[in-house]
C-alpha positions as CSV (number, residue, x, y, z in Angstrom):
1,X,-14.9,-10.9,1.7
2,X,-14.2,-8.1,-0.5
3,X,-11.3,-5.0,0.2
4,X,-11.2,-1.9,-1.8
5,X,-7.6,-0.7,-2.5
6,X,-7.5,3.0,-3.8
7,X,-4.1,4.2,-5.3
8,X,-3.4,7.9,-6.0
9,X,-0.8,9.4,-7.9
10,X,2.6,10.6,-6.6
11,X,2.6,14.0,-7.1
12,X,1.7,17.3,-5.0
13,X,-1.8,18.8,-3.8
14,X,-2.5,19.7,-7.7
15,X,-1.9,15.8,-8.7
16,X,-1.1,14.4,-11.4
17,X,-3.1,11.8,-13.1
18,X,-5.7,9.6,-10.4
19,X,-6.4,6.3,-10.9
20,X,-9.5,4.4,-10.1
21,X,-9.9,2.1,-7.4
22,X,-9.3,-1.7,-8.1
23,X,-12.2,-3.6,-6.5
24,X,-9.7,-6.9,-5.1
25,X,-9.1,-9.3,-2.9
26,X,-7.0,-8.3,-0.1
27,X,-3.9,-9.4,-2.3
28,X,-4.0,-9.9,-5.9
29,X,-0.4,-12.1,-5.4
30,X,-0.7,-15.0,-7.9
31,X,2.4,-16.6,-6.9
32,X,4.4,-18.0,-3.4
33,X,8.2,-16.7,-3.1
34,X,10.6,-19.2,-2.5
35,X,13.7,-19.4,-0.1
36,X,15.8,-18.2,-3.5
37,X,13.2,-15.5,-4.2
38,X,13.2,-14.6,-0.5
39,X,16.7,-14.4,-0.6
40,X,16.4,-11.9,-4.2
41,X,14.3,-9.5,-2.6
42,X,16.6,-9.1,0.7
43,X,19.2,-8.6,-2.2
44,X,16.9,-5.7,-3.6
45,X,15.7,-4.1,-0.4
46,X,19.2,-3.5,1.0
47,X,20.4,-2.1,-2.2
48,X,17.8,-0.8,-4.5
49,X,19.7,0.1,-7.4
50,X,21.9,-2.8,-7.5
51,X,21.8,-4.2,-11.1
52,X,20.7,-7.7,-12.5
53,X,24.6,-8.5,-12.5
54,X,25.4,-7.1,-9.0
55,X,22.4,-9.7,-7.4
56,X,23.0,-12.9,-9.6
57,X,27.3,-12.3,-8.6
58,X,25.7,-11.7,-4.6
59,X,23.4,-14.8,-4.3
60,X,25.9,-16.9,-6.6
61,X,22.9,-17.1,-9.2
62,X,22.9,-16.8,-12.8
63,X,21.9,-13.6,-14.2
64,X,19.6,-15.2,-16.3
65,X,18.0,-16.5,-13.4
66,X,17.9,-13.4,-11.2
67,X,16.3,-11.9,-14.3
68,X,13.9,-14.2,-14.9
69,X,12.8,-14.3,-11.0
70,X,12.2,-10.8,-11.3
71,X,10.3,-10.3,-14.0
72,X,8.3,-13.5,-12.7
73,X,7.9,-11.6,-8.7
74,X,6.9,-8.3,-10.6
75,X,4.4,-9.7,-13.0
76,X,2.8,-11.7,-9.9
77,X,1.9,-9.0,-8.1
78,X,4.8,-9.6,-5.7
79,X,6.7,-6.9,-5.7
80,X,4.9,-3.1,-4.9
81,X,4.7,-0.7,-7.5
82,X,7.9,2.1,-6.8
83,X,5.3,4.5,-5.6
84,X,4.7,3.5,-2.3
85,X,8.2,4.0,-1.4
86,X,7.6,7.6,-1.3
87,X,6.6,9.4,1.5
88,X,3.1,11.4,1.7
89,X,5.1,13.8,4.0
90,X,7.9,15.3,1.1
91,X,5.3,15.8,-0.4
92,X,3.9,18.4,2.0
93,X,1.6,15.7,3.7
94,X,2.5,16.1,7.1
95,X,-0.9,14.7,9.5
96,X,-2.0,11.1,8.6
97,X,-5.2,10.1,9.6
98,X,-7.2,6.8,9.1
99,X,-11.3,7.4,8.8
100,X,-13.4,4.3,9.2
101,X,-16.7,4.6,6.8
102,X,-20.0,2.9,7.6
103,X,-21.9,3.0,3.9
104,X,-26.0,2.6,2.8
105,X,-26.2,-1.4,2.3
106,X,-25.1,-2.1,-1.4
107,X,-22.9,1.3,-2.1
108,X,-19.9,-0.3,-1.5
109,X,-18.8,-0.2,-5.1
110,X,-19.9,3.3,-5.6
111,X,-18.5,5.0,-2.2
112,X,-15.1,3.0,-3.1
113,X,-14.9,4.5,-6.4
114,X,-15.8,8.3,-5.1
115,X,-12.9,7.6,-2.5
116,X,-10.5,6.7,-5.0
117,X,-11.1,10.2,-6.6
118,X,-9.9,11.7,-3.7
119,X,-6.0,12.1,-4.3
120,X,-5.2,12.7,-0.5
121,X,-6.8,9.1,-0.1
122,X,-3.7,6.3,-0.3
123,X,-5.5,3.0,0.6
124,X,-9.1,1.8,1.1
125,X,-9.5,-1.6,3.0
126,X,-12.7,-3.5,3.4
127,X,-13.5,-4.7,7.2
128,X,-15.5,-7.0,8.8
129,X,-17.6,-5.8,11.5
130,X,-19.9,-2.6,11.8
131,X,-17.4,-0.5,10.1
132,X,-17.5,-1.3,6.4
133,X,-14.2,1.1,5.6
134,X,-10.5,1.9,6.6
135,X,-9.5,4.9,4.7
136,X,-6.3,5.9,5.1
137,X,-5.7,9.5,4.4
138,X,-3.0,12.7,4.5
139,X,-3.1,16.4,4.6
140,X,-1.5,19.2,4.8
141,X,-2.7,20.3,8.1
142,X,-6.0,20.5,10.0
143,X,-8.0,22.7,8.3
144,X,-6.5,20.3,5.1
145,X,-8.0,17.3,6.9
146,X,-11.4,18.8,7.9
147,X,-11.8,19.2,4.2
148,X,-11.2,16.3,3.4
149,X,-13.5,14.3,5.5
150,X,-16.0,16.6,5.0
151,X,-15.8,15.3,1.0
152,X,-15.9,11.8,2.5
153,X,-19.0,12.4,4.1
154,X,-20.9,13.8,1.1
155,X,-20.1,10.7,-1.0
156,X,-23.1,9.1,-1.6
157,X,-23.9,6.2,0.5
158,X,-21.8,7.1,3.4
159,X,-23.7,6.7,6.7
160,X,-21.0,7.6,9.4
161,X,-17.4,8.7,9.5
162,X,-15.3,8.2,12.4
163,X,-11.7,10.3,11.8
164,X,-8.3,9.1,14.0
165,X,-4.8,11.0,14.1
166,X,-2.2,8.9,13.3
167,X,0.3,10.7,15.7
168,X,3.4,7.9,15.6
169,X,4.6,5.6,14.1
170,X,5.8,2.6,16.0
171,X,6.4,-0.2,14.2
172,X,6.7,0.9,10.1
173,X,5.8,-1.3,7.6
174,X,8.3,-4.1,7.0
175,X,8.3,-7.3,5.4
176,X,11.9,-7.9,6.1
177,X,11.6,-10.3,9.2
178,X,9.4,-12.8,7.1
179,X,11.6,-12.5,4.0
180,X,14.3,-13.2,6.5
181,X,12.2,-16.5,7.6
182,X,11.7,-17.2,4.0
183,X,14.9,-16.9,3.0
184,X,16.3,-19.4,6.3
185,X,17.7,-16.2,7.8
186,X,15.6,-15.5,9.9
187,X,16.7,-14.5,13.3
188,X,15.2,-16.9,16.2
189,X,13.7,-15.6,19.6
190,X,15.8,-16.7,22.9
């Protein structure tokens, strides 16, 4: 099976420079962290601009090692490029919505790549099922949003659209709990 991820710039409704979308597996990792990498990244999350020398002196590591850990995580695909840290609302993105797309049989590659034109589009995931598409989106406001799915549907090769509100957000993303259980940190369940 096959997922579309579409990455857009960080930058306001103007934009910046777009890039294309990057037909992929669900995850392009090429590598498995281990208990010490686990243990690097916990490092990292809970103090983002701690230096080389402030991790290898935390996790009683050489710096050497922390550095080369790094640069192995990074080039892996491990570790998320800075963008995604930033959130679509400072930017003046305040309604999140998530479209599912049915596409024309063999369009897949063409619709992904019109979607990934779109700046207010931030992820495209391939499904199993009758809907081919998860399109996560932002806008400004309504009238933002109808716009926007109204470009979505004259993509060619689009069949359906079906638009949802994100209104909350209960559980954010996270990764900490399984670096935690990666690590041997994890916390256990009574």
């Amino acid at each position: 099976m096959r997922s579309i991820c579409a990455t857009t710039p960080v930058g306001g409704a103007h934009g910046v420079v777009t890039r294309t979308s990057m037909h992929a597996r669900l995850s392009n990792v090429t590598a498995r962290m281990d208990a010490t990498d686990a243990r690097l990244v916990l490092a990292l999350s809970e103090d983002p601009r701690s230096t080389v020398l402030a991790l290898a002196q935390r996790l009683g590591l050489a710096r050497n090692t922390v550095q080369a850990r790094l640069a192995r995580l990074e080039s892996a695909g491990v570790l998320d490029p800075f963008e995604r840290r930033v959130r679509p609302e400072a930017l003046g993105y305040r309604l999140g919505a998530y479209i599912t797309v049915q596409v024309v049989q063999r369009s897949l590659d063409d619709v992904a790549d019109s979607l990934a034109g779109i700046p207010e589009v931030l992820e495209v995931v391939g499904l199993s099922g009758v809907t081919d598409l998860l399109v996560q989106v932002v806008a400004v406001d309504a009238d933002d949003l109808w716009r926007i799915t109204e470009q979505v549907l004259t993509i060619p090769g689009v069949q359906r659209t079906d638009t949802n509100l994100a209104l909350r957000r209960f559980v954010d993303h996270r990764t900490t709990p399984l670096l935690e259980r990666a690590a041997g940190t994890g916390r256990t369940e009574d």
